[in-house]
Backbone bond lengths (Angstrom), bond angles and torsions (degrees), N, CA, C in turn:
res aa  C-N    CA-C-N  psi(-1)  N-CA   C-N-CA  omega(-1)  CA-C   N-CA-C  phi
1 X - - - 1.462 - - 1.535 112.53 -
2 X 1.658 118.93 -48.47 1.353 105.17 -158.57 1.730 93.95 -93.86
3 X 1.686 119.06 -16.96 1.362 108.65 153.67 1.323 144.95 -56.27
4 X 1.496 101.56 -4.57 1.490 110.96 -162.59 1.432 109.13 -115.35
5 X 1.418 111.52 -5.96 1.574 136.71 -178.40 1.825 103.29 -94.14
6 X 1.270 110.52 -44.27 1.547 115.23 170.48 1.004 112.42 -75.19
7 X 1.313 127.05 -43.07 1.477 123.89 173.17 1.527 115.34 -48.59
8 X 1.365 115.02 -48.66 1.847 126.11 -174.62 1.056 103.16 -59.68
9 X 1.494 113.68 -55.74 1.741 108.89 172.42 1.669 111.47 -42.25
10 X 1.214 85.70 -79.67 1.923 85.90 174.33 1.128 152.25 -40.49
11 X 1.359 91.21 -6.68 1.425 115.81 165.41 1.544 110.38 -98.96
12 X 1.389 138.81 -9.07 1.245 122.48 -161.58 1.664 103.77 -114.08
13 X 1.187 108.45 179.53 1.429 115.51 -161.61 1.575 121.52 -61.10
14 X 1.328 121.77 117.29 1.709 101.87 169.34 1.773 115.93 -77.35
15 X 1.529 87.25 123.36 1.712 96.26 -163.10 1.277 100.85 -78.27
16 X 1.030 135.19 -11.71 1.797 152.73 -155.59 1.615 91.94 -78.52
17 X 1.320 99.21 -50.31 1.411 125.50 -160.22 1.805 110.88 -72.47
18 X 1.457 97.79 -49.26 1.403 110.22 -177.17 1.673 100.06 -79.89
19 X 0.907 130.37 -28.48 1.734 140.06 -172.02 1.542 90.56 -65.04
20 X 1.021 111.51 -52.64 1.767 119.34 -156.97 1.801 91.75 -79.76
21 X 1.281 133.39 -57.43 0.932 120.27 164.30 1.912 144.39 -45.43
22 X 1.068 84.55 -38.65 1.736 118.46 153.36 1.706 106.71 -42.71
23 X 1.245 103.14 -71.36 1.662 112.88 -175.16 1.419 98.21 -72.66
24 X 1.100 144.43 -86.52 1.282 130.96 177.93 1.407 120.11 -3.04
25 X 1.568 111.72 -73.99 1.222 119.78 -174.64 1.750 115.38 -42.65
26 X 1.297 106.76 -38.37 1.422 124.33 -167.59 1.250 106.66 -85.40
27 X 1.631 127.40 -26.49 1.833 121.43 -168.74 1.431 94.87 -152.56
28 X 1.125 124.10 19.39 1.227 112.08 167.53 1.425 121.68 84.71
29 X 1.601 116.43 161.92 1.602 108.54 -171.75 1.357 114.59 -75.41
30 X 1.456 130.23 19.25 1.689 123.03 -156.85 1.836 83.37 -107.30
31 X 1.217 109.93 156.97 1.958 113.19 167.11 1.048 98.61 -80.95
32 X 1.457 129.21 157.93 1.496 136.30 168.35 1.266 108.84 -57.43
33 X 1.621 94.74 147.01 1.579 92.43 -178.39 1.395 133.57 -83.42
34 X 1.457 104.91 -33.23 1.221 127.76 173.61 1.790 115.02 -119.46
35 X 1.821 107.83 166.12 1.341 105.66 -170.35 1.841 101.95 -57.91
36 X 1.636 125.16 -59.25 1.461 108.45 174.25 0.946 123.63 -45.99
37 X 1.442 133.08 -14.56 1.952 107.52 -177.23 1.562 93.22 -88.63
38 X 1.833 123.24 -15.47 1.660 127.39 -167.78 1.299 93.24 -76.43
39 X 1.157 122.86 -46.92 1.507 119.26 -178.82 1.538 120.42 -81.45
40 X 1.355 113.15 -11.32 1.655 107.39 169.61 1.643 114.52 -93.70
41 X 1.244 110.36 -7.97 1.208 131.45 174.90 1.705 108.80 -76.55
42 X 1.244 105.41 -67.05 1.544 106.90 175.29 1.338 128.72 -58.36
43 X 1.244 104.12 -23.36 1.845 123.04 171.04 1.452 85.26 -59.84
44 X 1.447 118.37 -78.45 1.430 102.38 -153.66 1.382 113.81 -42.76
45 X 1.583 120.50 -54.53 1.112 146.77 -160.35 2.234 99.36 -32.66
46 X 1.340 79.18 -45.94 2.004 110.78 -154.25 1.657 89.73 -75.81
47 X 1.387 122.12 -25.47 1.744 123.27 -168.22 1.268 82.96 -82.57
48 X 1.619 127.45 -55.18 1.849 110.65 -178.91 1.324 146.58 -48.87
49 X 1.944 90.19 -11.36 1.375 105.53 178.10 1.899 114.13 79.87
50 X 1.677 99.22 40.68 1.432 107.26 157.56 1.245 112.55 -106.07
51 X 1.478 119.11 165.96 1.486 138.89 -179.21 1.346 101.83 -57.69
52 X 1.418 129.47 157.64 1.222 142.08 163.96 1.956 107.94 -67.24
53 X 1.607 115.65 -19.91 1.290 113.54 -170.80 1.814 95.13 -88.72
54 X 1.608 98.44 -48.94 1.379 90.43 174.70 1.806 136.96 -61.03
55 X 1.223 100.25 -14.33 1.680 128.21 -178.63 1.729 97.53 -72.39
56 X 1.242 93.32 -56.53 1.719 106.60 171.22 1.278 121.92 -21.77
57 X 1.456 90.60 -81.03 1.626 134.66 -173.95 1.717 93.38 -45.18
58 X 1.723 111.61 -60.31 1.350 97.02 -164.51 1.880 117.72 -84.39
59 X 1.527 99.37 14.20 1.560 92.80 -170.61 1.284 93.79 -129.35
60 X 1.521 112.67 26.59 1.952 94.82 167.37 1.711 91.89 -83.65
61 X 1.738 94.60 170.54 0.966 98.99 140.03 1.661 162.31 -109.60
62 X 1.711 90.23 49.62 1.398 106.35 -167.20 1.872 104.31 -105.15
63 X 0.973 94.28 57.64 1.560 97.96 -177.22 1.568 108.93 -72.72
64 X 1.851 118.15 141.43 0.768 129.28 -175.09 1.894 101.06 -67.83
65 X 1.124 117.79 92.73 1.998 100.35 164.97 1.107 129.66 -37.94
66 X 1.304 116.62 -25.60 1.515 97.48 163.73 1.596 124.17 -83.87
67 X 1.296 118.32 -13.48 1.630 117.39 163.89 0.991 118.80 -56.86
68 X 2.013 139.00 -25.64 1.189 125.50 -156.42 1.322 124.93 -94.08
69 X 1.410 128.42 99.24 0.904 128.35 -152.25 1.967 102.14 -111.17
């Protein structure tokens, strides 16, 4: 039972992951520069129906450099 509950998780999508890819795709690999492009960014993010943590995650600007592809 409680293996089969970690497993489902572990099997399902990292939204963190897809959010950040999401934004990328849409504005490119650079972080916003300023708070309006952070907040026109996360709007979109929030119309796709991601979390406010995952919206976060993909609109700081502490991006790993080696992710930006």
């Amino acid at each position: 039972p409680a293996e089969l509950i970690e497993g489902a998780l572990a099997a399902g999508p990292d939204w963190r992951a897809l959010a950040q890819e999401v934004r990328r795709r849409k504005f490119g690999p650079e972080p916003p520069e300023n708070w309006s492009e952070k907040a026109r960014q996360a709007r979109f993010l929030q119309y796709r129906g991601f979390s406010a943590d995952h919206i976060r995650s993909a609109v700081s600007a502490d991006f790993d450099p080696d992710s930006r592809t």
